[in-house]
Structure formats: structure tokens, C-alpha cells
N, C-alpha and C positions, 0 to 999 in steps of 0.2 A: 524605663523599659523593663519588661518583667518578663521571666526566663520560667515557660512551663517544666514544672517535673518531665520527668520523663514517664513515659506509661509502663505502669506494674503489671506484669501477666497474673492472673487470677487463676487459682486452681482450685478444688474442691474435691477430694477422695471421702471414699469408704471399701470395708473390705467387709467380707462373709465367707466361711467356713462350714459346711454341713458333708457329714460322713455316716453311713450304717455299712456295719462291715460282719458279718460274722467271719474274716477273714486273721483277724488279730487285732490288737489294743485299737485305740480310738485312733492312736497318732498314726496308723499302720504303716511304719517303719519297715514290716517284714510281715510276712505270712506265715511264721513259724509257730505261733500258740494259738490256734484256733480256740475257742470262745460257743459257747453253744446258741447265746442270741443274739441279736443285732447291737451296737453300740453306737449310738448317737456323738460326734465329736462337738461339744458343746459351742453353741455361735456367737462369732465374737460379731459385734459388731459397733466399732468406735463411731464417736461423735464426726462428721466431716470434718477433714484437714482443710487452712488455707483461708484466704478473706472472705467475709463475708459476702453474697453478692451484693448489686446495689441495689438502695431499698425503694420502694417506691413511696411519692408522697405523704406525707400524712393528711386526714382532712381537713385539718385547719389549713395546712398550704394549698390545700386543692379547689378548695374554698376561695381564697384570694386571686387564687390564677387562672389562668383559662386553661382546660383541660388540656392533656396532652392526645397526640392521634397514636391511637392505639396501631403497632404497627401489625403486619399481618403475619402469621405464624408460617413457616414452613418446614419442613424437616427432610432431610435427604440424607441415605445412608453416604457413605464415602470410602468406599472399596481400597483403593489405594495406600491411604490411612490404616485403616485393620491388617493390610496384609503386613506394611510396614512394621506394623508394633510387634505381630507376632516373630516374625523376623529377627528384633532385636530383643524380644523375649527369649527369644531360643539362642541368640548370641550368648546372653547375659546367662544363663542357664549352663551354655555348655563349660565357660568362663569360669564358671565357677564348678566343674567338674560333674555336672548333672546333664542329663540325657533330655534329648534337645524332646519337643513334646508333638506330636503328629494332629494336624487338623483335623477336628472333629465337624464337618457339615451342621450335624445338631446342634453343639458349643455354638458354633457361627450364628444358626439363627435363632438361637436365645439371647446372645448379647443382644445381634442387631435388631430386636424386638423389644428389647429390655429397655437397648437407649432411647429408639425410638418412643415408645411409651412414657418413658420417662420424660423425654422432651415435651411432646405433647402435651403432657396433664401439668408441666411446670413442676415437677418434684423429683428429691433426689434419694432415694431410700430403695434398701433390696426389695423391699417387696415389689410384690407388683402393682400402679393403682388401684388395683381393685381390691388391696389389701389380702392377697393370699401374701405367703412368705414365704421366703426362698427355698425351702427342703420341700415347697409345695409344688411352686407354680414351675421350679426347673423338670423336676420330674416329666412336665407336659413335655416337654425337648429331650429331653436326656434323660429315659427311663431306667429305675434300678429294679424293678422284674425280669425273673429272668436271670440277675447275678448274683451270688451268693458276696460280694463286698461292691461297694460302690460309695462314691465319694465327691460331690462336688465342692467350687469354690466360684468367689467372683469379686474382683478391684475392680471399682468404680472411679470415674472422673470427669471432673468436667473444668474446661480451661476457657478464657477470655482472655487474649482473643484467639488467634488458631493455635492448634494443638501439633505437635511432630510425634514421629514413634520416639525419638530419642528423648526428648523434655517428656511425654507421659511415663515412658518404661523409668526415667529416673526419680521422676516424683513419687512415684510404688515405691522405688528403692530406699526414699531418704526418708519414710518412712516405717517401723520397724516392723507395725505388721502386717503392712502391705508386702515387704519383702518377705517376709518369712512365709506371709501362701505363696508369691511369684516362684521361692525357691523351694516349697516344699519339695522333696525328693518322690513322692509317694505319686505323684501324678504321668500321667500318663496322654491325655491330650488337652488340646486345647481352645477355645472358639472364639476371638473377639467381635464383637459389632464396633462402629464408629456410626456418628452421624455429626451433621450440621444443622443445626437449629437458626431457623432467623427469627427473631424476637418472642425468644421463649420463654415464656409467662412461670408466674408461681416464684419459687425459689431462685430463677435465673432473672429477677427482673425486665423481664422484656427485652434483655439484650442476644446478641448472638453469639451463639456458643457452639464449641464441637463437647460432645460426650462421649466415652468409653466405656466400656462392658466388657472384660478380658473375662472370661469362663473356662476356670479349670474343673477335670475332672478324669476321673479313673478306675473304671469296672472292671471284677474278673468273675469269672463263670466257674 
């Protein structure tokens, strides 16, 4: 008699930082030493946290076997999900002595276009598929015309098998610099998207997943 493991939950982060502020330093701490141009706050962007997902055949196995049925894609946001995470974003936030972050409509539907897209095309990187980059394609949502500093951010995720607000907002946390955009001080709102994906191609090997898109950010006039 043989005793299966037990199932490992799967995670996959990324994080991105982009900020022009003529408002003060990059890190914009404070507004007190204005700066005559824009300042770019340089973008970090780490390798994805977390197991790999699973791979699909090679073609010498694919070769020997008989194909598998390709299962059908779908994607649906998940409301419930999003409101939850921000929730315990702003728990986790005030916890730690910072000012809880006000829903931004816009934030909302750049995540939830973000994940969705992302699911879709099977990949998991800030840009967008169509390869604009983050300081580009947010702007379409979340314009900085208009303000004289503005600043966005955005943690990425994606879990196998379902995802809660409590297990995504602690996986940002336990790593360092997902936590350090969740707690920047300098922010001011904030938009997640969620989705569920069923058999989502690319990077997700055809399996089903939920994805996150948390979007911070913070303009002043």
C-alpha cells in the first residue's frame, strides 16, 4: 500500500515599481524638496518566486503517447476574491501603522485586465502581451497628466490550486520585496483584479489557476 504525498499549493510572484514625480526624491517619502524634472524610480523586477509550474511533455514523450485533449480555456474575474485581498491589505497596512489605501475604480480595472490578459496568452510578466511595459500600458488606466508627481506599483500572483486574500496577501509579505511595495508609505490607493483561469496555457501548463494583480498607486496635483 502506497501513501500519496500530500498536494503542495503552488505559488508564482512578481513585483514592479515605476514612479515620475517632480514632487521629491524617487523614493517620495515626503514632498518637501522639490526637484525641477521628473524622476523615474528605477524598476525592480525579480525573477518569479515559487515552483515551477508543471511542464508539459517533451516530444519524444509526445511521440510515444497518445496526445492529450487539450482542455478548453476560460477565464472569469472573481469579485469576492479582490475585495477580500484588499481588505486584508489595508488590515495588514494599518497593523503596521500606515494609512489604510482608498479604492481606486481605475487600479481595479487595470489589474482585472492585467490578470485576465495574462491568463489568456499563458504568461506571467508585467508587461502587457503585447509587450508595452508597465510605466506604459498603466498609464492607459491610471493617467499621470495632469499631476505634477504620480507613482505606480503592482505584485503579481498566481496559485494552484485556489487562492484566499489571507495565503496571497502573506505570500507578498514573506517575500521582501513584495512587502516593501505592499508597505510603501507613499501610496495612496489601490485596485486589485482576481481571476480564475481553467486550463491556462503558456507558463500555467494548462492547469487551473486564480491570478492577482494588486495595483498601487498615488498622484498629487
Amino acid at each position: 500500500m502506497c501513501t500519496r504525498p500530500p498536494h503542495r499549493r503552488r505559488y508564482s510572484l512578481a513585483v514592479l515599481v515605476f514612479a515620475a514625480t517632480i514632487a521629491g526624491p524617487a523614493t517620495a517619502r515626503s514632498a518637501a524638496a522639490p526637484v525641477p524634472v521628473p524622476v523615474p524610480l528605477p524598476i525592480t523586477l525579480p525573477a518569479p518566486l515559487g515552483d515551477s509550474p508543471q511542464q508539459a511533455p517533451d516530444s519524444t514523450a509526445t511521440s510515444q503517447s497518445a496526445p492529450a485533449t487539450a482542455k478548453k480555456i476560460s477565464v472569469a474575474a472573481t469579485p469576492s476574491l479582490r475585495n477580500a485581498i484588499v481588505t486584508e491589505i489595508n488590515r495588514i497596512r494599518r497593523a503596521h501603522h500606515l494609512r489604510a489605501l482608498r479604492v481606486s475604480t481605475a487600479l481595479v480595472q487595470a489589474g482585472t485586465e492585467h490578470a485576465r490578459a495574462l491568463a489568456t496568452a499563458g504568461l506571467f510578466t508585467h508587461s502587457w502581451p503585447d509587450g508595452k511595459l508597465f510605466p506604459t500600458w498603466i498609464r492607459a488606466f491610471y493617467p499621470s497628466s495632469g499631476y505634477r508627481g504620480w507613482s505606480a506599483g503592482e505584485n503579481l500572483l498566481w496559485s494552484v490550486p485556489s487562492l484566499t486574500s489571507r495565503n496571497a496577501v502573506q505570500q507578498w509579505l514573506d517575500s521582501p520585496v513584495h512587502r516593501h511595495v505592499l508597505l510603501l508609505p507613499a501610496w495612496r490607493e489601490i485596485g486589485v483584479g482576481t481571476v480564475r483561469a481553467v486550463g491556462a496555457p503558456g507558463s500555467y501548463g494548462g492547469q487551473d489557476v486564480d491570478l492577482a494583480a494588486a495595483e498601487f498607486g498615488a498622484r498629487t496635483r
